[in-house]
N, C-alpha and C positions, 0 to 999 in steps of 0.2 A: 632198245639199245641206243643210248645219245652218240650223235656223228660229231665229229668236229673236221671243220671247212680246213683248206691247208695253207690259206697266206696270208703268212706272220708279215706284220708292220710296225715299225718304230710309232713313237707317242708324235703326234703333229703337231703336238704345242715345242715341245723340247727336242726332240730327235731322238730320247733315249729308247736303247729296248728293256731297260729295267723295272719289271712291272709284276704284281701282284693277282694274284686271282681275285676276285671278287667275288664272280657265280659263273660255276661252271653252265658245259653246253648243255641244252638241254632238247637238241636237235634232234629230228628221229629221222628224215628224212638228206637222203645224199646228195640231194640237188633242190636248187629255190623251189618254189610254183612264185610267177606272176601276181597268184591272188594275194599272197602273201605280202608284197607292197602296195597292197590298196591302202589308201588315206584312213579308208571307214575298218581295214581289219581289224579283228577281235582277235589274233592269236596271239593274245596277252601271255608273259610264260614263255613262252617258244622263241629262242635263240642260242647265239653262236657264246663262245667262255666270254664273258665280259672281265673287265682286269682295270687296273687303276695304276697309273705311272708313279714307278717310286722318287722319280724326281720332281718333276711339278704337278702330281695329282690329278691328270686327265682321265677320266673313267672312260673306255673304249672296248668294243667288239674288236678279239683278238686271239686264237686268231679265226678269219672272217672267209666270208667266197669272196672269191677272187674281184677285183675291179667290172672285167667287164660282163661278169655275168650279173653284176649288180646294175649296172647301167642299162644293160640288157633287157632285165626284166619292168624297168621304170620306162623303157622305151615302147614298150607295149602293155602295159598296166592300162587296164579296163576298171573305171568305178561308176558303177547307175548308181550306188547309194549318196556318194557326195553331190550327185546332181539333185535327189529327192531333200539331204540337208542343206540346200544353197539358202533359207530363210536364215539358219542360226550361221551361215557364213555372212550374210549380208548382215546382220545385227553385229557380228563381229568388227570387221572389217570395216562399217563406218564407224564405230568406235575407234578402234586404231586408226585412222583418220587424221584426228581431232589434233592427237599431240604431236604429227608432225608435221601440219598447217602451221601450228602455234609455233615450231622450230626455226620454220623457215619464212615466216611471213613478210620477212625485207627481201625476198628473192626477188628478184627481176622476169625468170624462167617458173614453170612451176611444170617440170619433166618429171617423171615417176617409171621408174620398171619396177615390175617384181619378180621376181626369180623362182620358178618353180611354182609360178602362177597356178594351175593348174587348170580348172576350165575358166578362170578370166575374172572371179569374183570381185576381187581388190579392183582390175584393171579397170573394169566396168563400173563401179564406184569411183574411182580418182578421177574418171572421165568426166563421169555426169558432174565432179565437181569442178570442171574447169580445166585439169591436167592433160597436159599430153603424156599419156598414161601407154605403157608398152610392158607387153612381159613375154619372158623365155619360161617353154615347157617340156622337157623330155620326155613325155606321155605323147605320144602320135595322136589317140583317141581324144586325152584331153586339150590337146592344142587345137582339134579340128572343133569341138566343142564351142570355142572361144570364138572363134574363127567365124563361125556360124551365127552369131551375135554380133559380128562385125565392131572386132575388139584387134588392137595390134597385138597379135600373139603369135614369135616366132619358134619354130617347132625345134626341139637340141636341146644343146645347154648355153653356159652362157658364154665359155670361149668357143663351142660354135659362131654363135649368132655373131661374133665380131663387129660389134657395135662401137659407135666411136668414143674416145677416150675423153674425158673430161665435160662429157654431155647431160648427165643428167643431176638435178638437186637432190634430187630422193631414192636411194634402191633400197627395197625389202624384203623380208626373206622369213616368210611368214611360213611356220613348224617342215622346214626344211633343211635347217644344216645338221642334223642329228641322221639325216641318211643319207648325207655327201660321202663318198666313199677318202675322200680330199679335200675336208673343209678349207685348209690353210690356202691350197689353190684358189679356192671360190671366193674368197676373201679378197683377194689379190685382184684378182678378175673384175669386184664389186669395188676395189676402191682406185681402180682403171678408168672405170666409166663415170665415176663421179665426180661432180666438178669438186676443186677444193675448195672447202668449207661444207661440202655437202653432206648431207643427214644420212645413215645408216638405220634401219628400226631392223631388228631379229629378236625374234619371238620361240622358243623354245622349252623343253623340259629340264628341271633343275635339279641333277643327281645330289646337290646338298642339300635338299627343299628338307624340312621337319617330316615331311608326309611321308617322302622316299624313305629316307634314314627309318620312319617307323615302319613301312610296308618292307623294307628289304628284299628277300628275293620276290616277294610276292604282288611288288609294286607294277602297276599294268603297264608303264612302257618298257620295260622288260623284254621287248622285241627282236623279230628276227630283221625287221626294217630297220630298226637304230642300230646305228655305228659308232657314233658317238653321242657320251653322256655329259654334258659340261654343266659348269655353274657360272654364278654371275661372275665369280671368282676368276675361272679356267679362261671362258671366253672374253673377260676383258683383256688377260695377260694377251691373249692371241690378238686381239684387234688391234692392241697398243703396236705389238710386232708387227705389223704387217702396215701400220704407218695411221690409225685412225685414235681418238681421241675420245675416251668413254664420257658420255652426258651424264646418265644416270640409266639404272635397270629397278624395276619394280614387277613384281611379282602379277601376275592378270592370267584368268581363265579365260573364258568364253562362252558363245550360248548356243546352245544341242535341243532340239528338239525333246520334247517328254521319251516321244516312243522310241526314239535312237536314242536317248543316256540307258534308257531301260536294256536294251540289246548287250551293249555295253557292259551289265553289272551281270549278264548269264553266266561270263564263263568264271564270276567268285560267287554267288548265290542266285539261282535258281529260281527257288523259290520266291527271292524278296522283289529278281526282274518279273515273275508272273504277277505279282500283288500289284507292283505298280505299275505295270501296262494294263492290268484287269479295272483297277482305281481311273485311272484315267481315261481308259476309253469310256466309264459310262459317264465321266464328267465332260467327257467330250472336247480334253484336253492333252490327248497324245502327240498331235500337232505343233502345242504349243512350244515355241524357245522358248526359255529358262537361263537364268544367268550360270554359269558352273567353278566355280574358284578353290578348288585343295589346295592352294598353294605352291604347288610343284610344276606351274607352269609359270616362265618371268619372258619381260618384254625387254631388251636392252637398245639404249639408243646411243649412236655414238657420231663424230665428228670428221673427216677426212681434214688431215692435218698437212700431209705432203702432198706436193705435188705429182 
């Protein structure tokens, strides 16, 4: 029997509540589990009625659990398997690097947070390149993670952490704002702390992608962790709103170890994840990243325009 969660919310790009089904729930369960916002889950499938604003077309979990049991469960989210993928996070993450060193290279400051850091990947990269590099993480586990590597990573969110306003050149927001329960808030928060002229990078899943559109319901972020769906479309309308200036957005995957993409493709065929972890272990290349690009995931980078 699918559940559906009971609070209804207006579209955060428009304010309307005029909104379209998309795919219903498909929830069996009347309360979260934890595990269920791990970074690395697989319960591709499983989620709250997702719906699309009939005024400006924001795709959103609607309606969803409540705020703070969603906070709740990200407050104590335990992941060992993102600490076992940290090689295809660190091949990630110095790539995303690159283009926004090249953004800002007449800085004066070269300050970096990232938001939803999670055990410190980015942070500990931007470091070793020179930044004074800080990030917020609402995971207790994976803050103490960071922590433990002697990385600034303070434990909340980010209007927690009440950091000072107009301080930093770079904030990012690396596959996190599709489980903000209040993107528009976090937004706000992130173009608070940034000095003006300073760089924005967010990297997320793109409900317009060709990929999405052909996988439909069957497409794997289809989650009970996503809240929201945007495209490069939706999310620039929102960043313009909230006072930031779109550079450009371009489409970029990432790089997943062989024997984690395999895990990954269990729960749509079986059989093709056993061929290829079997293939691979006797080449003795399970281990290895791999570049990964469907197209359905983009990078957008944007401008703080006001003060």
């Amino acid at each position: 029997m699918n559940v559906t969660p009971n609070e209804f919310i207006p579209c955060n790009l428009c304010g309307s509540k005029d909104f379209k089904l998309l795919f219903p729930s498909t929830l069996t369960h009347s309360t979260p589990d934890a595990k269920d916002f791990r970074c690395t889950s697989s319960a591709y499938g499983v989620h709250p009625p997702i719906v699309r604003c009939n005024v400006c077309a924001l795709v959103y979990a609607n309606p969803r659990w409540a705020s703070t049991i969603v906070n709740e469960n990200y407050s104590v989210v335990q992941d060992p398997t993102y600490v076992e993928e940290r090689e295809g996070r660190v091949l990630t993450f110095r790539r995303n690097l690159q283009p926004i060193e090249d953004l800002i290279h007449q800085s004066e400051t070269r300050r970096l947070l990232d938001v939803g850091c999670h055990i410190g990947v980015m942070v500990e990269l931007a470091q070793e390149r020179g930044w004074e590099a800080w990030g917020v993480e609402p995971s207790t586990w994976a803050a103490e993670q960071a922590r433990r590597r002697n990385l600034r990573v303070i434990t909340g969110t980010l209007a927690d952490a009440k950091l000072d306003a107009n301080y930093f050149d770079v904030v990012t927001l690396w596959d996190v704002i599709e489980h903000l329960t209040d993107p528009a808030a976090e937004l706000k928060q992130i173009q608070r702390v940034l000095k003006p002229g300073g760089i924005f990078a967010v990297h997320t899943i793109d409900i317009e992608s060709l990929f999405a559109r052909a996988m439909g319901k069957r497409w794997p972020w289809l989650m009970e962790m996503h809240l929201y769906y945007f495209s490069p479309r939706t999310l620039g309308k929102l960043l313009e709103k909230i006072g930031f200036q779109v550079i450009r957005s371009n489409p970029q995957g990432r790089f997943l170890r062989v024997g984690y993409l395999a895990t990954r493709l269990e729960p749509y065929n079986q059989t093709l994840a056993r061929l290829i972890r079997a293939t691979m272990s006797r080449a003795n290349l399970l281990t290895k990243a791999i570049p990964v690009n469907f197209g359905d995931l983009f990078t957008l980078y944007a401008r703080k325009v006001s003060g």
